[in-house]
N, C-alpha and C positions, 0 to 999 in steps of 0.2 A: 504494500500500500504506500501511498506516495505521502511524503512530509506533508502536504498540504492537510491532506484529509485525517491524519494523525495527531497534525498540533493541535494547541489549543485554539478555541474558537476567536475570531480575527488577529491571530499569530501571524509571523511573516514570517516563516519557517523554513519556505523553500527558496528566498531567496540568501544561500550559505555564501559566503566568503569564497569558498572554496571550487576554486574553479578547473576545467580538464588541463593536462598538464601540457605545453609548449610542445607543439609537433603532431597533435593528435590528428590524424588523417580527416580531414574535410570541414579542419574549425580553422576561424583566420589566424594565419599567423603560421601554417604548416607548414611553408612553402620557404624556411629556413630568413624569411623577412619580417619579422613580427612586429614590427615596428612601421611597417609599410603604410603611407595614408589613403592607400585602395585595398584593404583586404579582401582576400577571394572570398565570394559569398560560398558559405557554406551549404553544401550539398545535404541528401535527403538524410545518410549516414548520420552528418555531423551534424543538421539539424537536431534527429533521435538522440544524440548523444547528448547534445547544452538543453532539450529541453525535456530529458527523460520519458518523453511520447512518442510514441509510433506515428506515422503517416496518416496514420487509416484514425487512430486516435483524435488526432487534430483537427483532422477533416470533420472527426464526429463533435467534437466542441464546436466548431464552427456553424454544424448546422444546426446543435441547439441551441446558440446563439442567436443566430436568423428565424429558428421559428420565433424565441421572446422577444426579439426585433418587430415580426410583424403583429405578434399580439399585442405587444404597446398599440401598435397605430393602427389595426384593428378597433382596439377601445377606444381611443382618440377619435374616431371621427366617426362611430358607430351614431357618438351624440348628432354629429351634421347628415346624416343620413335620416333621422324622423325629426330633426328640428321644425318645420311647420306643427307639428303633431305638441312638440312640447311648448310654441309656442299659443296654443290653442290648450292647451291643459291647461298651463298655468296663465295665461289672457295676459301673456308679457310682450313688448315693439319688439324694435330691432336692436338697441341700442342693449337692452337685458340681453338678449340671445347672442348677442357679443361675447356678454360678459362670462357667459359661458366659461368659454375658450380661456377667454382673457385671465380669470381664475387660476384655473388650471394651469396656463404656461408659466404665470406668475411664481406661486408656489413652485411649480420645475424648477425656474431659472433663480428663486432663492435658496432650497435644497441643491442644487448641483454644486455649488462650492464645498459643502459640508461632503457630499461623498467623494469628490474629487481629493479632497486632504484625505477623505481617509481609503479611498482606491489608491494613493501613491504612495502606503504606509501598512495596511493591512491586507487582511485574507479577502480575496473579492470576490471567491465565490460565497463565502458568507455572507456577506453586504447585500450581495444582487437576492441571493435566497429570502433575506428578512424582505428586502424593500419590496418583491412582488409579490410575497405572501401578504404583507399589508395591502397595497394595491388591488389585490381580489378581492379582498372581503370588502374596503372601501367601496370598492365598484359597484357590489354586490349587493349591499346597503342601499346605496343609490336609487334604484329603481325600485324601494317603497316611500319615497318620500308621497306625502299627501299634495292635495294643489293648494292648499293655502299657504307652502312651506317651500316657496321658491327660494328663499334667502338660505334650505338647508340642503334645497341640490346646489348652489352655488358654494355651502362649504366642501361636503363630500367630493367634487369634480376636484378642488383644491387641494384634499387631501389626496388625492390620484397621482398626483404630480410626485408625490416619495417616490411610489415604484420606478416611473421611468427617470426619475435623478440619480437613482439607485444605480440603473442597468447603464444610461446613455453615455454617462461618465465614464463606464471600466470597461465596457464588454470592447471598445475599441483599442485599448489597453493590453487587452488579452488576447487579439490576433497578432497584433506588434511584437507579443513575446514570442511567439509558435510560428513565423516567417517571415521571408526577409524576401525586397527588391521585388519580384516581379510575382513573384507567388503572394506574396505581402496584397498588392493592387487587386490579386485577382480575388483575394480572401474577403477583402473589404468592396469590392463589387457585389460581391452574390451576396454580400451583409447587407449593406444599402440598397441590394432590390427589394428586401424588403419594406423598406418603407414606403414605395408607391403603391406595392403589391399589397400592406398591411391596411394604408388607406382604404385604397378600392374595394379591399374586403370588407372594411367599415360600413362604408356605404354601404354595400350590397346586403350584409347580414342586417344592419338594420334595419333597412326598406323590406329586407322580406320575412325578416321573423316577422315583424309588426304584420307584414298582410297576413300572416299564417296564424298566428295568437290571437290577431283582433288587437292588440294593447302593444303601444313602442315601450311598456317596461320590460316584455321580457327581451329587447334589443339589447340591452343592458345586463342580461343574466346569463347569455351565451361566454363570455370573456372569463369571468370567474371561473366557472371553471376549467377553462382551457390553463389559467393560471395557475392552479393546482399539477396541471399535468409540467409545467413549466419548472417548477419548484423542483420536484422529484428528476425532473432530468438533468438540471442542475447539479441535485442531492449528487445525483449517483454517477454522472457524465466528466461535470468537466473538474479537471485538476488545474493546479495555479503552477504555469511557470514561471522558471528565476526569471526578474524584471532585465530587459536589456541584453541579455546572454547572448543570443544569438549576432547579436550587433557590434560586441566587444573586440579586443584582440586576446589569445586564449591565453597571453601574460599578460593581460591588464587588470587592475584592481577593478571590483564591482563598485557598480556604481550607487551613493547612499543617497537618501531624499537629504534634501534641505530642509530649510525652514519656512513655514508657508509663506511670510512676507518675503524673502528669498526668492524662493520658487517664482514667486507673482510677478517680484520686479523684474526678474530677468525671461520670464517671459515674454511682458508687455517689452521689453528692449528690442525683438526681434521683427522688423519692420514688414516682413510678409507675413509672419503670422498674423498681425495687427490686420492689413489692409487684407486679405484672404478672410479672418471674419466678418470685416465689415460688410464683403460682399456676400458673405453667405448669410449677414444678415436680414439682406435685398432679398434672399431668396427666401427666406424664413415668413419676411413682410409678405411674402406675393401668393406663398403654398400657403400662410395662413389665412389670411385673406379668403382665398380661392375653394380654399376647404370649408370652411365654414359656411359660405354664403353661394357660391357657384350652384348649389341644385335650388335654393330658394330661388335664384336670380331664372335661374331654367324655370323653374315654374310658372316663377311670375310671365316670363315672357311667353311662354303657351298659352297665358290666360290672356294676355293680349292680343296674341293671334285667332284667340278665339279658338285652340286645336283643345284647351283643358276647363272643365268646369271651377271656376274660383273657389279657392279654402273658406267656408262658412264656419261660423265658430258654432263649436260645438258637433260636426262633422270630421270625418276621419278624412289629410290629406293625404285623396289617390293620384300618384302620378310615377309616372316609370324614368325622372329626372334624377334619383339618387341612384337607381339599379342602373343607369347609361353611364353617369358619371363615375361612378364606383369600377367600372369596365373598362370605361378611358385612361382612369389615373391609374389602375393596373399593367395597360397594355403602354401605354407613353412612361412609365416609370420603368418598366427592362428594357423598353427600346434606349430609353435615355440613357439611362447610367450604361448598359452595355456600351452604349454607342462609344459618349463620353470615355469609358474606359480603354477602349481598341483606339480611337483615336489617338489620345494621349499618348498609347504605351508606342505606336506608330512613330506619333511627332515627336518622341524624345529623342529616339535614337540620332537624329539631326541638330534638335531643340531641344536647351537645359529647360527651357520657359515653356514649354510644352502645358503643363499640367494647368497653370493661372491664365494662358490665354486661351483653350479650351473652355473654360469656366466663364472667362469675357464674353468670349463666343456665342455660348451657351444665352446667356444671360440680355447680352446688348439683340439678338435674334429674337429671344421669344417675346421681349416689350410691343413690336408690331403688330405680333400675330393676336395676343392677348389683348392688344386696342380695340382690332379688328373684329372678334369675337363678339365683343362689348357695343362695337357699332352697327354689325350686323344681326342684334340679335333680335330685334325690331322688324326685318323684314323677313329673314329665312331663320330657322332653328336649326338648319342639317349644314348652315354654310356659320353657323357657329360653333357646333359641335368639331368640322372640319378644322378654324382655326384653333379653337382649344386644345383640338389633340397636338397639332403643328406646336402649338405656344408650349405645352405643357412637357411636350419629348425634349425641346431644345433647353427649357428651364431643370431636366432632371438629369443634366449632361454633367452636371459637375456637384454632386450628391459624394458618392465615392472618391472624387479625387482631393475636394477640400480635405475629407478625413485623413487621404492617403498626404496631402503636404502640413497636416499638422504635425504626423508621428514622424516627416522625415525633416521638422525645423525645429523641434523639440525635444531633448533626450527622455530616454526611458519616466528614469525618475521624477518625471515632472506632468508626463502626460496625460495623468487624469486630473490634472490641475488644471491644464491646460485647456481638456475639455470643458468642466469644468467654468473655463471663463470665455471659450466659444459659445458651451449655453447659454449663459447671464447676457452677452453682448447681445448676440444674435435673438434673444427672446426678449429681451428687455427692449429694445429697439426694433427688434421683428414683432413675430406673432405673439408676444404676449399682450400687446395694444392696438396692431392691425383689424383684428376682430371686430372689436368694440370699437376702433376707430371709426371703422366704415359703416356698423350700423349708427351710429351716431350722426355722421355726416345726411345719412339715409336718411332719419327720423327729423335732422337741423330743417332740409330740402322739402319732404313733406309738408312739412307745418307753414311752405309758404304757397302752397299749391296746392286746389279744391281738392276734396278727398276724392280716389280712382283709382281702379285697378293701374291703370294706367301711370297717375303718380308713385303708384308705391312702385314699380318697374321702373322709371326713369332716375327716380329718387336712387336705388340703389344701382342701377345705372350707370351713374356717373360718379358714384362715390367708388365704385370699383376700378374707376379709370387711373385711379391712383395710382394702383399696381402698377402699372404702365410706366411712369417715370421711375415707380423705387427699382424695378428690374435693369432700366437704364445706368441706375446709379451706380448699380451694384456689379453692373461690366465695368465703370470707371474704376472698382475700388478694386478686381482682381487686374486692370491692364496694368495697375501701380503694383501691384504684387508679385510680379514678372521683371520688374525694375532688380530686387530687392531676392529675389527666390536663389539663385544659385550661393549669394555671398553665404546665406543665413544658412542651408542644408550643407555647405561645405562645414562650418563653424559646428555646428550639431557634429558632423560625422567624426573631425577631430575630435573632440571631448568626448564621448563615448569612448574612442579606442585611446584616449588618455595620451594624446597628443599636442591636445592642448589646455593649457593651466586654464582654471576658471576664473572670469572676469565679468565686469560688470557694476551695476549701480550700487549692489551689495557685500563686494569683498573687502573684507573684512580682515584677510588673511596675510600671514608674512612668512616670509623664507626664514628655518634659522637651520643650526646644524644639530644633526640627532645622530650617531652611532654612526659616524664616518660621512655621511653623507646629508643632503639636502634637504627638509622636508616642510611643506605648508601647515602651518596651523592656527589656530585662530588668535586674536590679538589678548582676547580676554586670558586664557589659557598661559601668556608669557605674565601678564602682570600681575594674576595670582601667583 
């Protein structure tokens, strides 16, 4: 049995001191250069050997990884899948059915620092195990609230937000320790489809348990327990490997976390990590956005065209807008990120910048089509759905590769801090506000325009057109991340193989001499 699952309960057990000895056939450093600042990536062998898993092992962590990838976003957006429905139970606008979301991400993006200090310090498959056992029952509680107690689905959606800070923080954490370079990319592709994939399933199980049951609470009691089955694969699936092994030189010392104010500031130092959030926070703004409100805005415009009977209160909203969309954001999310992924791994071989202008790409592309959607949806439904799919494959092209240039401009021991403060950025300025932004704007516009089907469709309308510019913006913020990418993953690569001394806004430390020779230590340490 492996250290992990022996030690004590969030122990850091597996990550030993003790590393394979100089020369061991297919770890860096064999090759009689160990000191080299291109280490040969280590083969399938010498993988087995730094992270005590098999092949076939790793593969298996990874897929139970991606199923509780897409159960997150399964639950996530099951709620935008019967939204009309709960906003007819509980008799709340637009600007409450925001806040939904807004909640929820909220909560996420303030939990993800707490897990992040403690995924770069403790046992993670413990952490992830508490955090979606609470997240199910939460869930699960959920769907008896009464309708006079909208203010206690709004805590409950809040409290939801543990499990996936829990999981969002480390599970990317834990493909970084198990591969390296191009197998690394392709682990974290088939991770990331899940989440288009997890979406669309939201939608879809939502919209159809509710026709099936009659009632969109039990839409909300399908996830729980899937979360159950999640926990036990967990329990029994994945082991923790040493943080960074794979990535070292096999004479280099492991690498220790710092200290969280440490870790933070010399994070934020890294100038494409900085401007690579920002943009992924465009994108966060635009899926959330989009997720939330894209099958109400389909509705409403059918009811315009006169193809759907309007939502009366106190009737159950029928419409096949959440089961088309939930099918879209499925199929344009493995088109994407696949796409996004081969591209990239194509343009590097020519291109260091490869990875951030792909993401531009991605991003500055799908702003038009996403207009167009929006302006078209007025006269045709089938020449909207057309641009949406167009808008949505081009915006899920750099999904996978954002994750893949945090873990290669970041070292090991920092990276779920890192995450971490991609969440807080990207939620706090994305979708933790986007939601409620736009019904907000929805309900401002309303209120100066005779009441109509008709206005509530243009109202939201035009408030969705915003997405349109954050997507633009958010190409400007990865084409500056492409300025900044090769210095900052060179700098990461030395310091892992202990190449280069650590520096920064927080050293602290001095050379002095210890048993013949040189060694760093901190200032406090000499003056006691």
């Amino acid at each position: 049995m492996s250290g992990s699952d022996t030690a004590p309960f969030l122990s850091q057990a597996d990550d030993t001191d003790d590393g394979p000895a100089p020369g061991t056939p297919g770890l860096p450093g064999s090759m009689g250069n160990p000191k080299s600042e291109d280490p040969a990536v280590p083969d399938q062998e010498g993988l087995q050997r730094i992270t005590g898993l098999s092949s076939g092992h790793s593969a298996l962590i990874v897929a139970v990884l991606c199923y509780i990838n897409l159960l997150n976003y399964m639950d996530r957006f099951t709620v935008a899948g019967v939204l009309p429905d709960i906003e007819q139970f509980f008799d709340i606008g637009d600007g409450s059915s925001g806040l939904i979301q807004t909640v929820f991400i909220s909560s996420y993006m303030v939990l993800a620092p707490v897990f992040g200090y403690l995924g770069d310090r403790y046992n993670r498959k413990y952490l992830m195990c508490g955090g979606i056992a609470f997240w199910s029952l939460v869930t699960l509680g959920s769907s008896f609230i009464p309708r006079e107690r909208f203010w206690l689905l709004l805590l409950t959606r809040g409290l939801v937000g543990v499990g996936e800070a829990s999981y969002s923080t480390i599970a990317p954490t834990l493909i970084a320790d198990l591969f390296v370079a191009d197998q690394r990319s392709r682990m974290l592709s088939v991770f990331y489809f899940a989440i288009p994939v997890g979406s669309g399933l939201g939608y879809i199980a939502g919209s159809k348990v509710k026709d099936v049951a009659g009632d969109w609470h039990w839409a909300l009691r399908v996830t729980p327990g899937l979360g159950v089955l999640a926990v036990v694969l967990l329990f029994l699936v994945v082991r923790e490997p040493p943080r960074g092994a794979v990535e070292r030189h096999s004479d280099s010392p492991p690498l220790n976390p710092t200290s969280c104010l440490t870790s933070s500031l010399l994070i934020v130092y890294s100038p494409s990590f900085i401007l690579s959030s920002l943009g992924f926070t465009a994108v966060a703004f635009v899926t959330g956005s989009l997720a939330l409100w894209a099958p109400a805005f389909l509705l409403r415009s059918r009811v315009v065209l006169g193809e759907t009977p309007p939502c009366l209160p106190g009737d159950s909203c029928s419409s096949s807008d959440s089961l088309i969309f939930g099918l879209i954001t499925c199929l344009t999310g493995v088109l994407g990120v696949g796409l996004g992924v081969e591209i990239s791994r194509r343009l590097r071989r020519t291109n260091p910048r490869a990875d951030p202008l792909v993401c531009a790409a991605g991003l500055l592309g799908s702003a038009p089509f996403l207009f167009l959607a929006l302006a078209c949806a007025r006269g045709s439904i089938v020449a909207t759905y057309i641009f949406i799919f167009i808008g949505e494959t081009l915006l899920s092209m750099n999904w996978a590769i954002v994750a893949d240039i945090l873990l290669y401009v970041v070292i090991p021991t920092r990276r779920s801090t890192a995450e971490a403060f991609q969440i807080v950025l990207s939620h706090l300025l994305g979708d933790a506000g986007s939601p409620y932004l736009i019904g907000s704007i929805s309900d401002r516009l309303r209120r100066d325009w005779p009441p109509s089907f008709l206005s509530e469709f243009r109202a939201l309308q035009f408030s969705l057109m915003l997405c349109a510019f954050v997507g633009a913006l958010g190409g400007a913020a990865f084409l500056g991340t492409a300025i900044f990418i090769e210095s900052d993953r060179r700098q990461a690569q030395l310091h892992v193989q202990g190449l280069l001394p650590e520096t920064g806004p927080t050293d602290d430390r001095i050379v002095v001499p210890q048993r013949g020779r040189s060694t760093r230590v901190p200032v406090s340490s000499v003056l006691i």
